[in-house]
C-alpha positions as a Markdown table, in Angstrom:
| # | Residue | x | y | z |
|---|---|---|---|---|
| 1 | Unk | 10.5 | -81.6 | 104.1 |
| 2 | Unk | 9.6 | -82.6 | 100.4 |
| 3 | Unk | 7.5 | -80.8 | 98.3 |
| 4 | Unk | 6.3 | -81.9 | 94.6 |
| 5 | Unk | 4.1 | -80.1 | 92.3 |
| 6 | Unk | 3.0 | -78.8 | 88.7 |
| 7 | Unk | 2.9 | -75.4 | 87.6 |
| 8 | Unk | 1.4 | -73.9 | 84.7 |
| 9 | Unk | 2.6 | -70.4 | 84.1 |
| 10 | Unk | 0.5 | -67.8 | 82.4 |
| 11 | Unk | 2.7 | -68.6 | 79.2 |
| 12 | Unk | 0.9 | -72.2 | 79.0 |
| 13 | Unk | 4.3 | -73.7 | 80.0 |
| 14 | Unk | 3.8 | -76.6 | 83.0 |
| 15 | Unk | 6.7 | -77.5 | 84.5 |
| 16 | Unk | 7.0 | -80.2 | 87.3 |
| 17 | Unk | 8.6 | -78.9 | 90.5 |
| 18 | Unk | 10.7 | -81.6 | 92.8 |
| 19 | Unk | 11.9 | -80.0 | 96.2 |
| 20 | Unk | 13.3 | -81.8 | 99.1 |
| 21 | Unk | 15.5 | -81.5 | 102.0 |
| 22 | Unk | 15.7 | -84.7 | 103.3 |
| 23 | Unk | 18.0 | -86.2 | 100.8 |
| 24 | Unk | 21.4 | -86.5 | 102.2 |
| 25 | Unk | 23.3 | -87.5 | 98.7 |
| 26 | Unk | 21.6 | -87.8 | 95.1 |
| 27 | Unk | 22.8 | -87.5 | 91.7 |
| 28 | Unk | 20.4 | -84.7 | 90.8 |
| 29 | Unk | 21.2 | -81.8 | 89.6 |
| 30 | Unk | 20.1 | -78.6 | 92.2 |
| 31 | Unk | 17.2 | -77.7 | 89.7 |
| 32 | Unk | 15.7 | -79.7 | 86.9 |
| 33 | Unk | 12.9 | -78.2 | 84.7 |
| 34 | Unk | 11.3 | -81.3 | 83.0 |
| 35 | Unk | 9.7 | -79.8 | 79.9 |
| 36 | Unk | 7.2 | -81.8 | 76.5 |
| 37 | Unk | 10.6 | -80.8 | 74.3 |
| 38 | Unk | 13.5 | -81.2 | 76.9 |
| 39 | Unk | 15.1 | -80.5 | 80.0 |
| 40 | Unk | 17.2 | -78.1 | 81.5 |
| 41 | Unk | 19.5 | -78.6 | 84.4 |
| 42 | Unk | 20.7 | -75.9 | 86.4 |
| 43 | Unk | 23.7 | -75.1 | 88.7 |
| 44 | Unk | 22.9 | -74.6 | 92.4 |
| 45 | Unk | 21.1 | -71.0 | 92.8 |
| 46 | Unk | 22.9 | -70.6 | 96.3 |
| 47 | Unk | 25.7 | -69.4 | 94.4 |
| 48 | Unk | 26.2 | -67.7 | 90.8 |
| 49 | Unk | 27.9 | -69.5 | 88.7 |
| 50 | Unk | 27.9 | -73.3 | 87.4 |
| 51 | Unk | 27.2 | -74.7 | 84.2 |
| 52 | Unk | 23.7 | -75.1 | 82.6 |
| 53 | Unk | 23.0 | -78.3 | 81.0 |
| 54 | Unk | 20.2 | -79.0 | 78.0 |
| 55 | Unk | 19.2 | -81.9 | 76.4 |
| 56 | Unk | 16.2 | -82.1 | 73.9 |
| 57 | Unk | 14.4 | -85.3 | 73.4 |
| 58 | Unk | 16.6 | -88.3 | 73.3 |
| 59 | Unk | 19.4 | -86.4 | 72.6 |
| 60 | Unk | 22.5 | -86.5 | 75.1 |
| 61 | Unk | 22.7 | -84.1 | 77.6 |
| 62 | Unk | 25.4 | -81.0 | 76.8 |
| 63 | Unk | 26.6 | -78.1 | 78.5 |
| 64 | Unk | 25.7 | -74.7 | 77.0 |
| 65 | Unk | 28.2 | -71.8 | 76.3 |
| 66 | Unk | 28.9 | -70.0 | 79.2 |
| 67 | Unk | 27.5 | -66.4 | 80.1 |
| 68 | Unk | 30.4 | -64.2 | 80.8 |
| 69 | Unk | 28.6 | -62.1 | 82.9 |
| 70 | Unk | 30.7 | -60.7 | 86.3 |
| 71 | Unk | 28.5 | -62.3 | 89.0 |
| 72 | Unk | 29.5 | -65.6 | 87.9 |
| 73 | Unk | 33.5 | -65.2 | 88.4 |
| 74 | Unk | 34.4 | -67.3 | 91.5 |
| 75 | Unk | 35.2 | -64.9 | 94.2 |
| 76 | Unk | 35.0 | -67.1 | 97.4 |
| 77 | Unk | 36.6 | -70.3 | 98.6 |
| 78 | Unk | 34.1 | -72.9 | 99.6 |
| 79 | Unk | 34.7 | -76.9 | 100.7 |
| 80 | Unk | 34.2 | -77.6 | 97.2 |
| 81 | Unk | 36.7 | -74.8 | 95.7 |
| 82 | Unk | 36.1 | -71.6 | 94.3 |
| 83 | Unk | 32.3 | -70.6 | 94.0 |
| 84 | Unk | 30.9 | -67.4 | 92.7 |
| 85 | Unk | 29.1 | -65.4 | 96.3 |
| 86 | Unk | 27.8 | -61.9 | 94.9 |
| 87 | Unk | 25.2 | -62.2 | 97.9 |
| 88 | Unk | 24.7 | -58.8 | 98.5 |
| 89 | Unk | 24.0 | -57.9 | 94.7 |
| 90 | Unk | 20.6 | -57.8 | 95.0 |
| 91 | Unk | 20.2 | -55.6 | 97.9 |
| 92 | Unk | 23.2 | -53.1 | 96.4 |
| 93 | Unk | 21.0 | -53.1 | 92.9 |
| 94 | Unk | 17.4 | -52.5 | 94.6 |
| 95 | Unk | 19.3 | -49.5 | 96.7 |
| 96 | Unk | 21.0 | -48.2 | 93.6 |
| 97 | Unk | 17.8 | -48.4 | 91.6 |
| 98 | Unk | 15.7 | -46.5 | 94.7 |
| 99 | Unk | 18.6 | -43.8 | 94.6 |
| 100 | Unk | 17.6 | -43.8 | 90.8 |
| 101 | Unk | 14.2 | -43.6 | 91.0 |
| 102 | Unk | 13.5 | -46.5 | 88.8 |
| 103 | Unk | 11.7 | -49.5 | 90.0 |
| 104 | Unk | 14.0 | -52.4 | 91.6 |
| 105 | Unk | 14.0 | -56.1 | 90.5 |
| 106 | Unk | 12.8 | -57.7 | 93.9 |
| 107 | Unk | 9.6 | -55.7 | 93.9 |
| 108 | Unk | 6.6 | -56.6 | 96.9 |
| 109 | Unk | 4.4 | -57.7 | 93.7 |
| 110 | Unk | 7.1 | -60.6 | 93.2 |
| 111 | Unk | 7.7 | -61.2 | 96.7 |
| 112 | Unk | 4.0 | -61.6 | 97.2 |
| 113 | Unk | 3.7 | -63.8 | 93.9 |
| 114 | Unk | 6.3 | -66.0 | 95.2 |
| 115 | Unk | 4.9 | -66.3 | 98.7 |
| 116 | Unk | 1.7 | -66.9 | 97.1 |
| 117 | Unk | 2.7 | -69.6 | 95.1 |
| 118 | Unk | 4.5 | -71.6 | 97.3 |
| 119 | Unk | 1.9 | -71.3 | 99.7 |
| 120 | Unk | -0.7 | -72.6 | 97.0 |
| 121 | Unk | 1.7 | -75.8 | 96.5 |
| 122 | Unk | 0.8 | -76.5 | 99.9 |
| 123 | Unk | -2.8 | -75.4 | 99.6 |
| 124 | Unk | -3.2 | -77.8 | 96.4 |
| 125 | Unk | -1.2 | -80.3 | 98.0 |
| 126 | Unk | -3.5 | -80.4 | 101.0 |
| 127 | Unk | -6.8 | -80.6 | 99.3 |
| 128 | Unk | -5.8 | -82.9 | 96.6 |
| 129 | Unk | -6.8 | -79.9 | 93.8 |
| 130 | Unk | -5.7 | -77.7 | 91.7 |
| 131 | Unk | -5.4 | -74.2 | 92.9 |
| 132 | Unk | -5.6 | -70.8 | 91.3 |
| 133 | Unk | -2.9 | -68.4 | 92.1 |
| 134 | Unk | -4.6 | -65.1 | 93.7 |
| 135 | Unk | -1.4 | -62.9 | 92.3 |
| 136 | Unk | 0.3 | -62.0 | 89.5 |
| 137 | Unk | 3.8 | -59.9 | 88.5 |
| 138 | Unk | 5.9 | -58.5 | 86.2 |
| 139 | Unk | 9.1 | -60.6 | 85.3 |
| 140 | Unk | 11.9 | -58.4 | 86.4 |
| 141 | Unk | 14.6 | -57.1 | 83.5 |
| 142 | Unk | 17.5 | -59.4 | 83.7 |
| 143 | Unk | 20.3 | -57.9 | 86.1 |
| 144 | Unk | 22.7 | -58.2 | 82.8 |
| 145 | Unk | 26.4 | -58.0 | 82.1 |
| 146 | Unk | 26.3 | -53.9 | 81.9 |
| 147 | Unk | 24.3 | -53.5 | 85.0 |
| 148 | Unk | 26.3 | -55.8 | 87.0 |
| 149 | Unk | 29.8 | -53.7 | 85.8 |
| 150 | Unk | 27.8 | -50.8 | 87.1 |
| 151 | Unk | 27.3 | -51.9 | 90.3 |
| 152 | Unk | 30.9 | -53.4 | 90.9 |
| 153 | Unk | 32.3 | -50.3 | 89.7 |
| 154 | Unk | 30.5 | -48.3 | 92.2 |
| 155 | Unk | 31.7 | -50.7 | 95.0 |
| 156 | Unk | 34.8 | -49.9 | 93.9 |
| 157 | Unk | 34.1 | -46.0 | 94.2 |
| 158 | Unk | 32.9 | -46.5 | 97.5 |
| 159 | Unk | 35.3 | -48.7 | 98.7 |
| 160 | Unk | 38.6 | -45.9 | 96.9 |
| 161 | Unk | 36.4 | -43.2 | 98.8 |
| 162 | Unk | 37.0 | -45.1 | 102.4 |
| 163 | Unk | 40.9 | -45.6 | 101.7 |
């Protein structure tokens, strides 16, 4: 299953999209976005940490500063060592924000807009055109460094409260 494609966001960025899972052993990084002034390459989003590599031009390729946010402190032992796993962050945020009664990050609209766009790679793909995306979202607020304390302290709460 490989998948290739060109997106232009609403911004006026393109970026060229390169999926596969077919390829047993590469030298790739898990995600490269190939843009006219660089290209980023990013840590693999199964876990939460990783370092995020830049270059611009012809320039060589360097790490950036880390982001000491708590969701990327390695918490689990994996074959390869330690890995950040904060799997269930997502789902602990969208119940904390529902108790709140503010809107949660991983809404339907972006659900649908993702469905909707990975389904029209395969549209355009088939058909040999470009296609229009019938959706649109909201980009969710960053789940940042105070928001993720929040949540791990209320884990923490709940888990002092079953002791």
């Amino acid at each position: 299953t490989t998948i290739h494609g060109v997106m232009e966001f609403e911004n006026g960025a393109v970026v060229t999209l390169n999926t596969s899972w077919d390829v047993w052993s590469h030298g790739h990084a898990p995600m490269e976005l190939y843009g006219d002034l660089g290209t980023v390459f990013l840590p693999d989003p199964n876990f939460f940490g990783g370092d995020v590599r830049f270059t611009d031009a012809a320039k060589p390729v360097k790490k950036l500063p880390k982001w000491k946010h708590p969701f990327g402190v390695a918490n689990q032992m994996h074959s390869h060592g330690m890995m950040a796993n904060y799997r269930t962050a997502g789902l602990a945020d969208m119940a904390l924000a529902i108790t709140e009664g503010r809107p949660h990050r991983c809404s339907m609209e972006l659900a649908l807009h993702a469905v909707d766009v990975m389904t029209g790679m395969l549209r355009s793909g088939a058909s040999g055109k470009f296609v229009a995306m019938q959706t649109t979202c909201e980009r969710p607020a960053a789940l940042g460094v105070k928001d993720a304390e929040a949540l791990l302290a209320k884990k923490k709460g709940i888990l002092a409260k079953k002791k």
